[in-house]
PyMOL CGO cylinders between C-alpha atoms (Angstrom):
from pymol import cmd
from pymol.cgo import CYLINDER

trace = [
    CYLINDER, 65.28, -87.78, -58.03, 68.68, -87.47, -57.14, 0.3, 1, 1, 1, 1, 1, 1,
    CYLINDER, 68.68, -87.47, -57.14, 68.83, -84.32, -59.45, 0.3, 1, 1, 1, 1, 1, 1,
    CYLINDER, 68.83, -84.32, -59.45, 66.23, -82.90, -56.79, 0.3, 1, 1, 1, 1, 1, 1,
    CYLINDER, 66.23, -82.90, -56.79, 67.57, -83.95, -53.71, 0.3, 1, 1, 1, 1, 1, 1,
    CYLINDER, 67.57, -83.95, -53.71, 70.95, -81.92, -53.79, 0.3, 1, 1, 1, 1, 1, 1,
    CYLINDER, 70.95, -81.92, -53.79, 71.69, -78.37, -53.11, 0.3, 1, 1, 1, 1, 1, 1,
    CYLINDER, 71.69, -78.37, -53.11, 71.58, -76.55, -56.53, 0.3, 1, 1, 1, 1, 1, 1,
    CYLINDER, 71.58, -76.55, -56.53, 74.82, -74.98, -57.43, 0.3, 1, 1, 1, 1, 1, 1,
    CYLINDER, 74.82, -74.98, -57.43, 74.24, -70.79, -57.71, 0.3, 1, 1, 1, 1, 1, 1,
    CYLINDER, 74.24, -70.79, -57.71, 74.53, -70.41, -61.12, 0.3, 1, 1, 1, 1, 1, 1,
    CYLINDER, 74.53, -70.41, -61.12, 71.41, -72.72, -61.81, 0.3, 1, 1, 1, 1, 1, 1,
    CYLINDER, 71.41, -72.72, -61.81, 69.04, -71.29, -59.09, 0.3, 1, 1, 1, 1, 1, 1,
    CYLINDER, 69.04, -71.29, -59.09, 70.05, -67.79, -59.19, 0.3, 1, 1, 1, 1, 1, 1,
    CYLINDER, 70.05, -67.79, -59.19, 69.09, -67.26, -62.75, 0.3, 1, 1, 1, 1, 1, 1,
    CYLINDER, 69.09, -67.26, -62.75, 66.03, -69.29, -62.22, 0.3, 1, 1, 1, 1, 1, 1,
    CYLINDER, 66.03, -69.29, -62.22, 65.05, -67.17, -59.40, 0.3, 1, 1, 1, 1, 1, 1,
    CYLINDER, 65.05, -67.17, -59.40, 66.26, -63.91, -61.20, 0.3, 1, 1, 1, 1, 1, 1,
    CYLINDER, 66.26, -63.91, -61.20, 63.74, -65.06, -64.35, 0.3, 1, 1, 1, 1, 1, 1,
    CYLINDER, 63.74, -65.06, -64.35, 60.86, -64.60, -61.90, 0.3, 1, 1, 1, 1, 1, 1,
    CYLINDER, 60.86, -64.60, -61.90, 60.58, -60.99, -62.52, 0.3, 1, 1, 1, 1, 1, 1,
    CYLINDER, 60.58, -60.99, -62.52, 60.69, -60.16, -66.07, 0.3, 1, 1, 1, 1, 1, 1,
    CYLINDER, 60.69, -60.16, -66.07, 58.19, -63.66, -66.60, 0.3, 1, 1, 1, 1, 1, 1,
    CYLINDER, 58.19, -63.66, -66.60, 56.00, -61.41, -63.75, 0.3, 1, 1, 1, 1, 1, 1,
    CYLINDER, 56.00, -61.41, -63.75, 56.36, -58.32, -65.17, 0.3, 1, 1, 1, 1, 1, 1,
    CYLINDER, 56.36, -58.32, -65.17, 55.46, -59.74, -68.82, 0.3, 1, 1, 1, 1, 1, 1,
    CYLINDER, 55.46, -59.74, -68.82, 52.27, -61.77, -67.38, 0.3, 1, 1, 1, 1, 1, 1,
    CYLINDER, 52.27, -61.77, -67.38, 50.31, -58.45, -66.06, 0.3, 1, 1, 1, 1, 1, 1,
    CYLINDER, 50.31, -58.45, -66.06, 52.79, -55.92, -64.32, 0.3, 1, 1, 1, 1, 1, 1,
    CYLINDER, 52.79, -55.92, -64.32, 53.27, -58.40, -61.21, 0.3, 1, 1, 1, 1, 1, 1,
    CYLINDER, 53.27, -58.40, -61.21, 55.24, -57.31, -58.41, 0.3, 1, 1, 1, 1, 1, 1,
    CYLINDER, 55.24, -57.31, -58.41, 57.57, -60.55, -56.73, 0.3, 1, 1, 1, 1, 1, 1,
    CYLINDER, 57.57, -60.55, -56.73, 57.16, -60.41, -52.73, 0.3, 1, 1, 1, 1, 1, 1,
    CYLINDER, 57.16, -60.41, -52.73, 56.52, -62.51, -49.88, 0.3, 1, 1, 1, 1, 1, 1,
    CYLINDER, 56.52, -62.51, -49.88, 55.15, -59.93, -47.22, 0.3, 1, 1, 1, 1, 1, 1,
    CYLINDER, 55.15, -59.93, -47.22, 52.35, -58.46, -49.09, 0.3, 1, 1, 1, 1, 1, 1,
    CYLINDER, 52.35, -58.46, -49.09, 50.66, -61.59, -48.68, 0.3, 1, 1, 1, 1, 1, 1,
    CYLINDER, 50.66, -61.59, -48.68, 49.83, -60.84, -44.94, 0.3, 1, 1, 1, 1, 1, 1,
    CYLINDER, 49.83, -60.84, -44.94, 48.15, -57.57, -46.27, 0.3, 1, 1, 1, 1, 1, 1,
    CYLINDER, 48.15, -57.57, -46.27, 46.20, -59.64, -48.51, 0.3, 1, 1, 1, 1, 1, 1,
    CYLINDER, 46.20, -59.64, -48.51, 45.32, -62.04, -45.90, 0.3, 1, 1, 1, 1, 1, 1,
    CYLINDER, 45.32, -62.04, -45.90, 44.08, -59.25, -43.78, 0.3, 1, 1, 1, 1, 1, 1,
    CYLINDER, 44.08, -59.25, -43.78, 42.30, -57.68, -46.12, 0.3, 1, 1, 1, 1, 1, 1,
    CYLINDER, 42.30, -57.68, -46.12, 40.12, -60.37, -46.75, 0.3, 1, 1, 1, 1, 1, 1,
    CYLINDER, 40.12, -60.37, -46.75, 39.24, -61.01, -43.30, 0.3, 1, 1, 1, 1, 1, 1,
    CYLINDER, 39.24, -61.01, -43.30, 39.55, -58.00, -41.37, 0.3, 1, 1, 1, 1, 1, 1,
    CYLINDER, 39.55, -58.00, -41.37, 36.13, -55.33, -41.51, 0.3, 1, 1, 1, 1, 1, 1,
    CYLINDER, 36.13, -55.33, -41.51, 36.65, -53.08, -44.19, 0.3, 1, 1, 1, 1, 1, 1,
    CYLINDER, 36.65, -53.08, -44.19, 36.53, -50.30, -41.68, 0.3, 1, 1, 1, 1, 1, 1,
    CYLINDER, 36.53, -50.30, -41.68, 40.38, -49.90, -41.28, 0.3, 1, 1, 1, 1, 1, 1,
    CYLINDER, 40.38, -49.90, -41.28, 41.73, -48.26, -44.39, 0.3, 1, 1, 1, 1, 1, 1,
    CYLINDER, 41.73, -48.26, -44.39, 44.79, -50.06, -45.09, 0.3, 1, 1, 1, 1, 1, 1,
    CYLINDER, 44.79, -50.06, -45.09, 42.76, -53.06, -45.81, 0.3, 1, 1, 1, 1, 1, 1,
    CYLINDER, 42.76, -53.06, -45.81, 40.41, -51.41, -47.78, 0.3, 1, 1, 1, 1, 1, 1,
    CYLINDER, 40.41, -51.41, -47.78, 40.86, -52.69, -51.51, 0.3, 1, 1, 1, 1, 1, 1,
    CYLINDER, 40.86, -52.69, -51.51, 40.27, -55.63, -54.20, 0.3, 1, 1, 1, 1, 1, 1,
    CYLINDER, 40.27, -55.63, -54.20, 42.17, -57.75, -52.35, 0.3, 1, 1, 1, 1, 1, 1,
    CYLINDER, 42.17, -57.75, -52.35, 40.91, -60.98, -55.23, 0.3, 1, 1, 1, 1, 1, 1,
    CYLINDER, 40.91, -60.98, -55.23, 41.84, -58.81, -58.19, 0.3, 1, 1, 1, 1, 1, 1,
    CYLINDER, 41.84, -58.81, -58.19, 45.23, -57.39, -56.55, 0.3, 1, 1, 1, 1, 1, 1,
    CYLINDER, 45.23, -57.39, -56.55, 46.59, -60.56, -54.27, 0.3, 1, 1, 1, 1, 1, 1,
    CYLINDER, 46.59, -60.56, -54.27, 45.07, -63.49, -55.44, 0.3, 1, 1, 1, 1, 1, 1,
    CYLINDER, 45.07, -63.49, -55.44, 47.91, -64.63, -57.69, 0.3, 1, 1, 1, 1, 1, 1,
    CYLINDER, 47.91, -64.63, -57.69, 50.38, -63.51, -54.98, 0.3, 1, 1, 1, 1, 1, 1,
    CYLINDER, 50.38, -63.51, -54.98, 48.23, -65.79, -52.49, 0.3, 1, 1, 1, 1, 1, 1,
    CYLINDER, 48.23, -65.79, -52.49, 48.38, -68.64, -54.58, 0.3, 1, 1, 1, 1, 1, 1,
    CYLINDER, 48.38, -68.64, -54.58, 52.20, -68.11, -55.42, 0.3, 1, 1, 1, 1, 1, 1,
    CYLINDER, 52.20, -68.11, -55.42, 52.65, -68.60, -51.33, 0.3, 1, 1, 1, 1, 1, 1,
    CYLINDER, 52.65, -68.60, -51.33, 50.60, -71.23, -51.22, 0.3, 1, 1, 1, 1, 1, 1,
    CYLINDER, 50.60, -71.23, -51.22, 53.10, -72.74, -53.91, 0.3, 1, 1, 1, 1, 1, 1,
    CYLINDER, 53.10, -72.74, -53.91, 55.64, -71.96, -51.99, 0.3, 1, 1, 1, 1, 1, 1,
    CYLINDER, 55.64, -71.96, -51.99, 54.52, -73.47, -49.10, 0.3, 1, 1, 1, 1, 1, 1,
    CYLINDER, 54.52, -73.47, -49.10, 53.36, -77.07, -50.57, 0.3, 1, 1, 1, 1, 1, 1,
    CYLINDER, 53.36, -77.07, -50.57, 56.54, -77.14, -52.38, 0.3, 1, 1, 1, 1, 1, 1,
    CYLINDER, 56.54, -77.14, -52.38, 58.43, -77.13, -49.16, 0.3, 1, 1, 1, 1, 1, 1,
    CYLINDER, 58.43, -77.13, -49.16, 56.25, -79.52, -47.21, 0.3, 1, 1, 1, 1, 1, 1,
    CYLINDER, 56.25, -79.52, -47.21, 56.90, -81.73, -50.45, 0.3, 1, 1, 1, 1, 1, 1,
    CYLINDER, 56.90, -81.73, -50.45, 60.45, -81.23, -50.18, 0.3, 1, 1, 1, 1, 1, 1,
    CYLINDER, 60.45, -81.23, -50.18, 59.94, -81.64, -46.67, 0.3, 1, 1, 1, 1, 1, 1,
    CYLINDER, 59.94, -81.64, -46.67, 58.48, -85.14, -47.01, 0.3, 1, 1, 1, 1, 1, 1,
    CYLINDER, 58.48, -85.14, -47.01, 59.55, -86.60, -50.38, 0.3, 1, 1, 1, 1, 1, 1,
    CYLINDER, 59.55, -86.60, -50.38, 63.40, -85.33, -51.05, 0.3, 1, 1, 1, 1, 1, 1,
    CYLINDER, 63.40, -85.33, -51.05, 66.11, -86.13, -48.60, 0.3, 1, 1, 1, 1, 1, 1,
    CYLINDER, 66.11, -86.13, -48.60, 67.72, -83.16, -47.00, 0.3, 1, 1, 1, 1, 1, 1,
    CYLINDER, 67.72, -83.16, -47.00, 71.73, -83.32, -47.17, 0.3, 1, 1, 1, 1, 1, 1,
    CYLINDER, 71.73, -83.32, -47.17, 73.36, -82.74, -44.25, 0.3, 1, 1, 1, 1, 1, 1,
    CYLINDER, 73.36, -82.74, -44.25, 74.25, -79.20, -44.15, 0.3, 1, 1, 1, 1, 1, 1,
    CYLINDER, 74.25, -79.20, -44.15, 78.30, -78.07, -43.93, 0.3, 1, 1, 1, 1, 1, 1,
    CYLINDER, 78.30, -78.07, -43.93, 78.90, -75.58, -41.63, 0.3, 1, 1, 1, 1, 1, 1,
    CYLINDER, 78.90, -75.58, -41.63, 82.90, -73.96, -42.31, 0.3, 1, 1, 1, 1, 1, 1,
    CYLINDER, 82.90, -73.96, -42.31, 85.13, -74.70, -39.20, 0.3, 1, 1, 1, 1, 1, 1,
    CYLINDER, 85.13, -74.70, -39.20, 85.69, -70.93, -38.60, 0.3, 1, 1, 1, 1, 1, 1,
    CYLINDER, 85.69, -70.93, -38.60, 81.61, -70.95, -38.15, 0.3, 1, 1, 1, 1, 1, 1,
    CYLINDER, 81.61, -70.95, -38.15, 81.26, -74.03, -36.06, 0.3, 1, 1, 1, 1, 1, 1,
    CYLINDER, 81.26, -74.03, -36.06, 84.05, -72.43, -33.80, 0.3, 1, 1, 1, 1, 1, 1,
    CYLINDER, 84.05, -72.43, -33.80, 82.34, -69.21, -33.68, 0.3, 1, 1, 1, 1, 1, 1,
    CYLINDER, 82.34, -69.21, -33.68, 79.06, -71.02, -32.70, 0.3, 1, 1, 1, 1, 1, 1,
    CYLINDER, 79.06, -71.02, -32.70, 80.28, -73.20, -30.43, 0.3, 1, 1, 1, 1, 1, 1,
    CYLINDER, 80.28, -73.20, -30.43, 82.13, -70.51, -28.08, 0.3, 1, 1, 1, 1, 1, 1,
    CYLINDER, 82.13, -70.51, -28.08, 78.71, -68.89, -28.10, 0.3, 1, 1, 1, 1, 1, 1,
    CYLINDER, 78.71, -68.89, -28.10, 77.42, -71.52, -26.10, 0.3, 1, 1, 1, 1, 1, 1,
    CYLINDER, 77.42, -71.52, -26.10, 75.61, -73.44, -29.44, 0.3, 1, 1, 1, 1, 1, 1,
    CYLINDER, 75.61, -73.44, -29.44, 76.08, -77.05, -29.16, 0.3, 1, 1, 1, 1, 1, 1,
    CYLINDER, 76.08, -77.05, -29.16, 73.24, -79.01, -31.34, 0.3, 1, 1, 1, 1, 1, 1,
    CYLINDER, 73.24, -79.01, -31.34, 74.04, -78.62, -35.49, 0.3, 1, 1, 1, 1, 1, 1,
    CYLINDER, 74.04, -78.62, -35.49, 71.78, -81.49, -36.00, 0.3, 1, 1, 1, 1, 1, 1,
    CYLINDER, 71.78, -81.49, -36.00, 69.58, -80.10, -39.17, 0.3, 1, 1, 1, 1, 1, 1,
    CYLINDER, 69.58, -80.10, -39.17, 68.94, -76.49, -40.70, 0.3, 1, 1, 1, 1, 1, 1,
    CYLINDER, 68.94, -76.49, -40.70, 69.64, -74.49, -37.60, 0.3, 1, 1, 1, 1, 1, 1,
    CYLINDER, 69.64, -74.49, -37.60, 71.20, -75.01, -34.62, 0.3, 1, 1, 1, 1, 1, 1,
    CYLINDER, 71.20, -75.01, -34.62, 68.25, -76.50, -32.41, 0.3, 1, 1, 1, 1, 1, 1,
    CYLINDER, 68.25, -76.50, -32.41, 69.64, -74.81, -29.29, 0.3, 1, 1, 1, 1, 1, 1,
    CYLINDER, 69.64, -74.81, -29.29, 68.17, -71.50, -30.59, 0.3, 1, 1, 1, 1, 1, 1,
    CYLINDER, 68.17, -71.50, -30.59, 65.40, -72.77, -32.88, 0.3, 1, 1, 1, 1, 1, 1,
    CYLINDER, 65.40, -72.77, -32.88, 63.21, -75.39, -31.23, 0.3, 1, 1, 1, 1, 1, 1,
    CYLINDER, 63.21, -75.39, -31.23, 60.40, -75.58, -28.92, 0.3, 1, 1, 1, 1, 1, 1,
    CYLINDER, 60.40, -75.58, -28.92, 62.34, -75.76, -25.49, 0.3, 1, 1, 1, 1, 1, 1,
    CYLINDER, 62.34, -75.76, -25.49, 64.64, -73.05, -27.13, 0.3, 1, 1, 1, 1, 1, 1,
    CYLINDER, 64.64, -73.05, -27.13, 61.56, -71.24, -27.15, 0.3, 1, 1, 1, 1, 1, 1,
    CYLINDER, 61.56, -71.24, -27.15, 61.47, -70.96, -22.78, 0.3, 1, 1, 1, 1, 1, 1,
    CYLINDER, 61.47, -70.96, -22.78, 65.53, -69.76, -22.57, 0.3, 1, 1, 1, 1, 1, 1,
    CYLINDER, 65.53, -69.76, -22.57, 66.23, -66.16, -22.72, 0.3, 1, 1, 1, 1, 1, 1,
    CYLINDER, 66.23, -66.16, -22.72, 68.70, -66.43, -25.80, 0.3, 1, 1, 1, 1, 1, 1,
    CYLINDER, 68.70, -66.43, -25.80, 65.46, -68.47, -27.75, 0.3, 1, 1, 1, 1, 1, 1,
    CYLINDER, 65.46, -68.47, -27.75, 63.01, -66.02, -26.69, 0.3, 1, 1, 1, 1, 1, 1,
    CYLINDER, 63.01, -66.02, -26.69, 64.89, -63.40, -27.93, 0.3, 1, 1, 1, 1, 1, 1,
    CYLINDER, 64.89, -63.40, -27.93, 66.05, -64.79, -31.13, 0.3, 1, 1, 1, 1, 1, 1,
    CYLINDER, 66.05, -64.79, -31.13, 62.56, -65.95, -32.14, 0.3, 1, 1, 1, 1, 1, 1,
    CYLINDER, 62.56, -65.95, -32.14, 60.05, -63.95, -30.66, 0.3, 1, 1, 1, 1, 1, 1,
    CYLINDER, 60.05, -63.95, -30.66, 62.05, -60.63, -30.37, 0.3, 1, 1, 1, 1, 1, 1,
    CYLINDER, 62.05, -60.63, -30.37, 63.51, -61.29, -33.73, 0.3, 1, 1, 1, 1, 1, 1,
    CYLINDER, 63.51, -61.29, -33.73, 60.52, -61.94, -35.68, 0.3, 1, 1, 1, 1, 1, 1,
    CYLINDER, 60.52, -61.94, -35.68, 58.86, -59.10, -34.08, 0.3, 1, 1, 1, 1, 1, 1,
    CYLINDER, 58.86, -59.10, -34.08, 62.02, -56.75, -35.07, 0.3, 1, 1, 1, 1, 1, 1,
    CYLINDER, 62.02, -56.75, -35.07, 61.66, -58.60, -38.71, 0.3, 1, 1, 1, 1, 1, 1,
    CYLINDER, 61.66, -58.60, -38.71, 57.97, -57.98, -39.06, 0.3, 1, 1, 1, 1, 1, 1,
    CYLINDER, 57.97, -57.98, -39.06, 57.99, -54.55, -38.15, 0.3, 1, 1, 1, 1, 1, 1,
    CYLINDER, 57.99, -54.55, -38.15, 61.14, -53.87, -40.33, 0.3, 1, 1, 1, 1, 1, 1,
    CYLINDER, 61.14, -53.87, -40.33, 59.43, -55.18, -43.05, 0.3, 1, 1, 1, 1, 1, 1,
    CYLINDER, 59.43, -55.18, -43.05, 56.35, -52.82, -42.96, 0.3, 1, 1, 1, 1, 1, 1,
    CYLINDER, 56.35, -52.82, -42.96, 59.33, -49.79, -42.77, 0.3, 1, 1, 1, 1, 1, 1,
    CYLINDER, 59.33, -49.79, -42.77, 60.84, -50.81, -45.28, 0.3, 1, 1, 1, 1, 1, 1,
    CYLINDER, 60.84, -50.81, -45.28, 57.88, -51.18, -47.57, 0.3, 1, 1, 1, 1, 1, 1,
    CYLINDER, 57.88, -51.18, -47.57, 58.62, -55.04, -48.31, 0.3, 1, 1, 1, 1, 1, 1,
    CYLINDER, 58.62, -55.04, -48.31, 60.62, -58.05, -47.54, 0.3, 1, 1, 1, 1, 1, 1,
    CYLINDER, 60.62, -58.05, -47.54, 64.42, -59.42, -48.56, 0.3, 1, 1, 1, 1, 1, 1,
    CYLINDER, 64.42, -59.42, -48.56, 62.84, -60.82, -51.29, 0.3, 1, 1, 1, 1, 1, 1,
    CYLINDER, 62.84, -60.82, -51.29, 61.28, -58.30, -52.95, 0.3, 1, 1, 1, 1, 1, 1,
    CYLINDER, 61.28, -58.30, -52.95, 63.62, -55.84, -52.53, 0.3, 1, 1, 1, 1, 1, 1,
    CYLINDER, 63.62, -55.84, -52.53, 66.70, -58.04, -53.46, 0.3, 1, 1, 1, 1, 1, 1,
    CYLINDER, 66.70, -58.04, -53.46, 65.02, -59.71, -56.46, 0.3, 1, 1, 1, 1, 1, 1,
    CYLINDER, 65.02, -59.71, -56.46, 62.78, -57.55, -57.42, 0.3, 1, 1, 1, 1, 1, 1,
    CYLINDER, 62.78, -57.55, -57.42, 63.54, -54.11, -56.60, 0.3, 1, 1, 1, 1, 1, 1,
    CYLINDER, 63.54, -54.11, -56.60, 66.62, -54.10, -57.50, 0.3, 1, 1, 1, 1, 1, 1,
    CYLINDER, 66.62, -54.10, -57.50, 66.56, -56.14, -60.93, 0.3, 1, 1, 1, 1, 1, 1,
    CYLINDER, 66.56, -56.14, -60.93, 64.06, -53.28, -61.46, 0.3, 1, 1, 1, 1, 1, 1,
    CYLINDER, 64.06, -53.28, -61.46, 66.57, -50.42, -60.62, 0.3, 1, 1, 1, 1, 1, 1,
    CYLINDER, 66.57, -50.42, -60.62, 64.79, -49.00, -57.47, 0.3, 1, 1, 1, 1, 1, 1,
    CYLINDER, 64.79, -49.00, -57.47, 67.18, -46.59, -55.18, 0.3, 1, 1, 1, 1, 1, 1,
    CYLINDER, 67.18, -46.59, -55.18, 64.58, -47.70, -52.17, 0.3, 1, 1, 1, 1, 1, 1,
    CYLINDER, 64.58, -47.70, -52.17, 65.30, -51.03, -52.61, 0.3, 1, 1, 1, 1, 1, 1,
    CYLINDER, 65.30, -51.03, -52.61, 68.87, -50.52, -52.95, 0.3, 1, 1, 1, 1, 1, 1,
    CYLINDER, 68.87, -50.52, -52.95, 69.11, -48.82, -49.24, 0.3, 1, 1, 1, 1, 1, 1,
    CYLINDER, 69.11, -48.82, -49.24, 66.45, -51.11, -48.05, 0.3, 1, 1, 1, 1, 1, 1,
    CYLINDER, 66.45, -51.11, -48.05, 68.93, -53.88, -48.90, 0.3, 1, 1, 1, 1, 1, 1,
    CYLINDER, 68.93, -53.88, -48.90, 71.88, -52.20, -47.56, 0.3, 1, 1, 1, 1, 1, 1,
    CYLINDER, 71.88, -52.20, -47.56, 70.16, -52.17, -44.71, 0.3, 1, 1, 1, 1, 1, 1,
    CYLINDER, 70.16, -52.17, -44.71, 69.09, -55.79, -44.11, 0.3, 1, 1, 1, 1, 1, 1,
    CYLINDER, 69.09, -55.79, -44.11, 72.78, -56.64, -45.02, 0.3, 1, 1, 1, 1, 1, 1,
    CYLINDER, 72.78, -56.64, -45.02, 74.08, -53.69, -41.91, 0.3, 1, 1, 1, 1, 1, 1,
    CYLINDER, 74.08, -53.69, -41.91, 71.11, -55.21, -40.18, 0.3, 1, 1, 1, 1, 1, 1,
    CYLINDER, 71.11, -55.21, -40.18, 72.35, -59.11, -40.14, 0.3, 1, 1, 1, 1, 1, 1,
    CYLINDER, 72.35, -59.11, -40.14, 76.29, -57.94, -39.72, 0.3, 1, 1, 1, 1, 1, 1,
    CYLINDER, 76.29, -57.94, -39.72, 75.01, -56.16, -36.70, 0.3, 1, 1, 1, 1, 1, 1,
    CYLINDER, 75.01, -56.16, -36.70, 73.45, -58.80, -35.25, 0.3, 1, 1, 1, 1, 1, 1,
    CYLINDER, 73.45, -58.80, -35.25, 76.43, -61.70, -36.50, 0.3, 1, 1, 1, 1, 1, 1,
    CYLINDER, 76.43, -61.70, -36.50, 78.94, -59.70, -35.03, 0.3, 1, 1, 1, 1, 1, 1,
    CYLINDER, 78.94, -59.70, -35.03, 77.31, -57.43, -31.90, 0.3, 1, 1, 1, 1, 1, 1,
    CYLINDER, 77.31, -57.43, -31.90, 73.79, -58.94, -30.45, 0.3, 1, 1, 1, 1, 1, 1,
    CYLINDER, 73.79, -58.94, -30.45, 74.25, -62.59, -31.14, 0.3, 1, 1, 1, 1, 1, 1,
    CYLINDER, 74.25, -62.59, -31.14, 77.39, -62.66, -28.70, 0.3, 1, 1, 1, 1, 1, 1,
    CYLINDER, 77.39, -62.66, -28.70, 75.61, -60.23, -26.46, 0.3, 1, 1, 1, 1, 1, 1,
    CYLINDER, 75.61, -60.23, -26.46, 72.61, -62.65, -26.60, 0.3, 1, 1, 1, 1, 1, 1,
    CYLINDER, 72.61, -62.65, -26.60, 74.43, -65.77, -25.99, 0.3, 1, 1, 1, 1, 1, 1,
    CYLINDER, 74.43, -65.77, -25.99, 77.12, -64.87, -23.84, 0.3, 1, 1, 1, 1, 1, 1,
    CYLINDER, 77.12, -64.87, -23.84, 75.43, -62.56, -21.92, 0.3, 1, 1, 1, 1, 1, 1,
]
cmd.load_cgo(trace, "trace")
């Protein structure tokens, strides 16, 4: 248990999670992504009148579907079962944070941007609902999410993937270094 419970040095996970996508493309010519599942989702619920969802969503998604679901369990498990170690921010980052105005560290993010009452301050609004909006539709742009781009596109040599993660990477600097201080300081 104690193997479980700690933080995974990169070496170990990376070449775990980099295994992913020859064992998928070996086991039927799978494709590794997270944001096709909300295609799949809406194709089987949504009237087969709008084209986009307009395919064998079983035969294509299914596995996909179940691979979230997975995903999901296994960090409700982790969630419940394994501790969580208390998570080491660098001084340099704590100072940055903290002359932004962030005070609680307590847990994975800083609850004074991700929590419910966050949720009613203008910085929380636009961090969560702004954000995921700008996340969602730069997803669909870009033809996929971080993951499958980063893992899979580019262990499989893609240029689109390449610029599509050059982009997420300008994307986050951007936001580190220009809107979060804008946002917070305002």
């Amino acid at each position: 248990m104690d193997l479980l419970s700690q933080p995974w040095p990169w070496f170990v996970a990376g070449p775990i999670i980099g295994l992913c996508v020859p064992v998928l493309l070996l086991l039927g010519n799978r494709r590794f992504g997270i944001s096709s599942n909300l295609r799949h989702m809406c194709a089987a619920i949504a009237p087969a009148s709008i084209e986009l969802f307009r395919y064998d969503w079983w035969q294509r998604g299914a596995w996909n579907l179940l691979f979230l679901a997975g995903t999901v369990a296994g960090g409700f498990i982790a969630w419940q079962v394994l501790t969580v170690p208390d998570v080491q921010l660098s001084p340099a980052t704590h100072e940055a944070l903290t002359a932004l105005g962030i005070q609680r560290f307590a847990g994975l993010a800083p609850g004074d941007v991700f929590s419910w009452p966050a949720l009613a301050t203008w910085p929380g609004f636009l961090s969560i609902v702004v954000g995921g909006f700008l996340v969602g539709f730069g997803t669909a742009y870009a033809g996929g999410c971080t993951s499958g781009h980063a893992i899979f596109g580019l262990a499989t040599f893609q240029a689109a993937s390449l610029a599509a993660v050059a982009g997420f990477f300008a994307g986050g600097l951007l936001a580190t270094h220009w809107l979060l201080p804008l946002i917070f300081r305002g």
